[in-house]
C-alpha positions as semicolon CSV with decimal commas, in nm:
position;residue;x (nm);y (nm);z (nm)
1;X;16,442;14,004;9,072
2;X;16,270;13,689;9,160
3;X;16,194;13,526;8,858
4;X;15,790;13,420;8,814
5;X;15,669;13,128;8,631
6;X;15,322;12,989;8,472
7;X;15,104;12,755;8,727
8;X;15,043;12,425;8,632
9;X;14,727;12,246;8,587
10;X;14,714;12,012;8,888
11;X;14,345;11,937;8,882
12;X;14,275;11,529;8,815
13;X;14,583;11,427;8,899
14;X;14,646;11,257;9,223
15;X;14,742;11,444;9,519
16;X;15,031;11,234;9,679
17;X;15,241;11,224;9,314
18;X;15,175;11,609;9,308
19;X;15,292;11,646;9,686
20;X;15,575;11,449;9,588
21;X;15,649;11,651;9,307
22;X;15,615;11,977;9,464
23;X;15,825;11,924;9,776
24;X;15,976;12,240;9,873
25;X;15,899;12,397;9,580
26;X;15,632;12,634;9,761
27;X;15,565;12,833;10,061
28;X;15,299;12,570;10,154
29;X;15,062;12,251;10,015
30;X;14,740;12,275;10,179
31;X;14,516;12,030;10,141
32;X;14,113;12,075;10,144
33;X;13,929;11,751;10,190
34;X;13,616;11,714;10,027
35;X;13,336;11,433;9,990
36;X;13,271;11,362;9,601
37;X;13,215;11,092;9,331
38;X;13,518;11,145;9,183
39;X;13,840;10,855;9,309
40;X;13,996;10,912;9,620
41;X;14,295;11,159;9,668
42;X;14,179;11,315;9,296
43;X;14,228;11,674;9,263
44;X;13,921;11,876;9,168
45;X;14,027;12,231;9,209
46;X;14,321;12,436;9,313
47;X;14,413;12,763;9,380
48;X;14,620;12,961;9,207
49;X;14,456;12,878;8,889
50;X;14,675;12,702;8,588
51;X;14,834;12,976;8,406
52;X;14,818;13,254;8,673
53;X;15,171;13,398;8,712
54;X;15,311;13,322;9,079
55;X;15,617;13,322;9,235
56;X;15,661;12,960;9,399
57;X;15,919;13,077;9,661
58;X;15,629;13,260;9,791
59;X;15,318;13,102;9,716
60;X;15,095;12,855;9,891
61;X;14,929;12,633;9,723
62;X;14,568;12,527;9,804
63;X;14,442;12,186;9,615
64;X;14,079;12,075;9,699
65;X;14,086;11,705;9,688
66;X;13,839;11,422;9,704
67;X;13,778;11,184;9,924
68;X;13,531;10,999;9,781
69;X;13,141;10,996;9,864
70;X;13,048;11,022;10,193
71;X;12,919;10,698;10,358
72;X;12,591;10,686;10,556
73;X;12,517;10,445;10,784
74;X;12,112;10,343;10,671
75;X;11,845;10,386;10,975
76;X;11,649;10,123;11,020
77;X;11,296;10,204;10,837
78;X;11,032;9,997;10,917
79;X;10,690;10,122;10,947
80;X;10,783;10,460;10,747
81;X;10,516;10,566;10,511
82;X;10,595;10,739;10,119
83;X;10,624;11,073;10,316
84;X;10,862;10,966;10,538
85;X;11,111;10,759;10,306
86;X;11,096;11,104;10,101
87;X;11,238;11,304;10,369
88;X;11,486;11,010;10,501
89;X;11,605;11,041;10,111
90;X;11,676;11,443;10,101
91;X;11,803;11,444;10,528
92;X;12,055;11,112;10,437
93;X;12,148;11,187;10,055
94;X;12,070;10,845;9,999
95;X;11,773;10,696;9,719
96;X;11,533;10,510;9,830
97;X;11,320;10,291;9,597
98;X;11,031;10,099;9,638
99;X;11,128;9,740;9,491
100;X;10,738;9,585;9,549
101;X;10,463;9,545;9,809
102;X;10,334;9,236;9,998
103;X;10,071;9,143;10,224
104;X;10,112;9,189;10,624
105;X;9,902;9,154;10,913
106;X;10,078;9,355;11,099
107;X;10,230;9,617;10,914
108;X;9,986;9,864;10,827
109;X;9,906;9,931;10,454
110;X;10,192;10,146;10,265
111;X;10,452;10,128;10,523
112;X;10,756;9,962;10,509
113;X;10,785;9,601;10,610
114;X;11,141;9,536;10,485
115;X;11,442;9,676;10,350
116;X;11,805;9,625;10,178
117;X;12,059;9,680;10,308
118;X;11,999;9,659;10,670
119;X;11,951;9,938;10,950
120;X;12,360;9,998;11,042
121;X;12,504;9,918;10,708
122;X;12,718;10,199;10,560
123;X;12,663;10,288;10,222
124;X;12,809;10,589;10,046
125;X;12,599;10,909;9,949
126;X;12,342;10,850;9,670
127;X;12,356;10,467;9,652
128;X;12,017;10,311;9,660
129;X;11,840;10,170;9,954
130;X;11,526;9,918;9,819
131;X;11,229;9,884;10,046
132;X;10,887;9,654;10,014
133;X;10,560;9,828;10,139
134;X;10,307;9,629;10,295
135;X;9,986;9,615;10,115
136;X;9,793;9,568;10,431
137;X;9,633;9,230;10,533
138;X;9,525;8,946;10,235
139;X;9,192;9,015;10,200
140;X;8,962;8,783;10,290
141;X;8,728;8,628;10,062
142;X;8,343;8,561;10,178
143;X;8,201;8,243;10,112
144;X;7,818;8,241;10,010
145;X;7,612;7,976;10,221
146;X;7,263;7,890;10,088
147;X;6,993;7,885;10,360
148;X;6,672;7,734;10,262
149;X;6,409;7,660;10,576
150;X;5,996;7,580;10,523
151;X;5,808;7,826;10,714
152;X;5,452;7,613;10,811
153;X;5,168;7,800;10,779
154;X;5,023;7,802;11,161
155;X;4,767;8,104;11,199
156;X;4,561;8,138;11,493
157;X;4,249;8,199;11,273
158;X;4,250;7,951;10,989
159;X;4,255;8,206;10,676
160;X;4,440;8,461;10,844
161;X;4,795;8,594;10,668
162;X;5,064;8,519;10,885
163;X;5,381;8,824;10,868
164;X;5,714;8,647;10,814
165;X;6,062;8,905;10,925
166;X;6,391;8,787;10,853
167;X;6,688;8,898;11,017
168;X;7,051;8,832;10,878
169;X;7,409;8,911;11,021
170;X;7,643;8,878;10,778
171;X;7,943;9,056;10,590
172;X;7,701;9,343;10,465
173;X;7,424;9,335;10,667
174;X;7,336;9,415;11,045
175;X;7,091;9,174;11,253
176;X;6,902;9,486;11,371
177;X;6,842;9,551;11,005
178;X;6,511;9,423;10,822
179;X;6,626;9,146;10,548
180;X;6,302;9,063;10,399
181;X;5,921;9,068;10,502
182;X;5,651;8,905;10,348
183;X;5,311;8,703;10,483
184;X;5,221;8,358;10,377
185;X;4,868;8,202;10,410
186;X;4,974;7,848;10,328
187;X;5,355;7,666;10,368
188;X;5,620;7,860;10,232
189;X;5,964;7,713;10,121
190;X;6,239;8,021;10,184
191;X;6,557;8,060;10,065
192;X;6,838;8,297;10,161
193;X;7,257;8,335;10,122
194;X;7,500;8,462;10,391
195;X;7,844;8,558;10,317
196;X;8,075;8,511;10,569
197;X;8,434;8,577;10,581
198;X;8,696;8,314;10,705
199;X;8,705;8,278;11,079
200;X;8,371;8,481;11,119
201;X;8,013;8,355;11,178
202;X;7,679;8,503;11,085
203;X;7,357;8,471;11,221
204;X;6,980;8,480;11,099
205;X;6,667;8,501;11,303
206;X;6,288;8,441;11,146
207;X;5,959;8,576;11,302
208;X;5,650;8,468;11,214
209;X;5,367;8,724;11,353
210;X;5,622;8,914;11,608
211;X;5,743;8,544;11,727
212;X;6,134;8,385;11,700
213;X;5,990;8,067;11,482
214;X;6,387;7,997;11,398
215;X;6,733;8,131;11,477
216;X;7,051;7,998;11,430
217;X;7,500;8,089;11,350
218;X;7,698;7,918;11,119
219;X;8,057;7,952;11,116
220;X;8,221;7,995;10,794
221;X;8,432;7,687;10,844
222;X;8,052;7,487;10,814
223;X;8,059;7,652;10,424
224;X;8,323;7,390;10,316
């Protein structure tokens, strides 16, 4: 009869020296394409297995064989939050890391603002895409104005306590809010801070007995 022989080990070795070598020898070579990390045109499994008896005259060889990692072309991801980069990394294959933050005006806190490499670039499957997350906009810093006004002592009936209300618009408080209240029966020298943030103005109003004695805005550039 037909005379049988041992398989050989195939796997590892690269697929166009094996085809070469095999030529004719077998019913058939097919070869299964598959995406891995291992070099292109490297065999990674075959079937039969090495050292199963066959007969080559009629067996068909199947050889899975790599063909490298698969490439992904990267999505552009601005504005994507921690959620989303997690599910872009297990729908895409690909890692994403988060390489620092920065401040943005526009971009809102903890989404992306940029990212390497660019939306279209291909990259192969499990290579690392680095993003920076915006850390919202710089905060801005109050500066503290000092206010100090004399309220004269002006009562209708000499003798009589006069009530003083202060108002204040600033960074932490509202102008319908009550600042301070106190009366005076003689002169009083008042002092008060605002804190205002760049760009922004507050405002302060003083009554004496129900009356606007003194209003006025300053602008935070006025604090320099």
């Amino acid at each position: 009869g037909i005379e049988s022989s041992e398989m050989i080990d195939y796997v590892s070795r690269q697929i166009e020296q094996v085809q070469a070598m095999l030529e004719n020898q077998f019913v058939d070579i097919i070869v299964d394409k598959v995406y891995s990390h291992l070099p292109v045109g490297e065999i990674i499994e075959q079937s039969p297995l090495a050292g199963e008896s066959i007969i080559p005259a009629e067996t068909t060889i199947v050889f899975k064989v790599s063909q490298g990692r698969k490439l992904v072309k990267v999505s552009n991801l601005s504005l994507y939050t921690q959620p989303a980069l997690k599910d872009y990394e297990r729908s895409s294959g690909l890692v994403v890391k988060i390489k620092g933050e920065e401040t943005s005006e526009t971009v809102p806190a903890g989404s992306v603002i940029s990212q390497t490499p660019k939306e279209g670039v291909e990259i192969a499957e499990g290579e690392t895409v680095e993003v920076v997350l915006s850390k919202g906009p710089q905060e801005k810093v109050p500066k503290v104005y000092e206010k100090v006004i004399t309220i004269p002592y002006e009562p209708s009936v000499e003798g009589e306590k006069q009530t003083i209300q202060v108002y204040i618009r600033d960074k932490t408080h509202a102008l319908g809010d009550l600042y301070d209240e106190f009366t005076i029966t003689e002169n009083r020298t008042y002092r008060f801070t605002l804190e205002i943030l760049e760009g922004e103005t507050a405002d302060y109003q003083i009554l004496r007995d129900n009356q606007v004695f003194e209003k006025d805005s300053i602008s935070n550039n006025s604090t320099n």
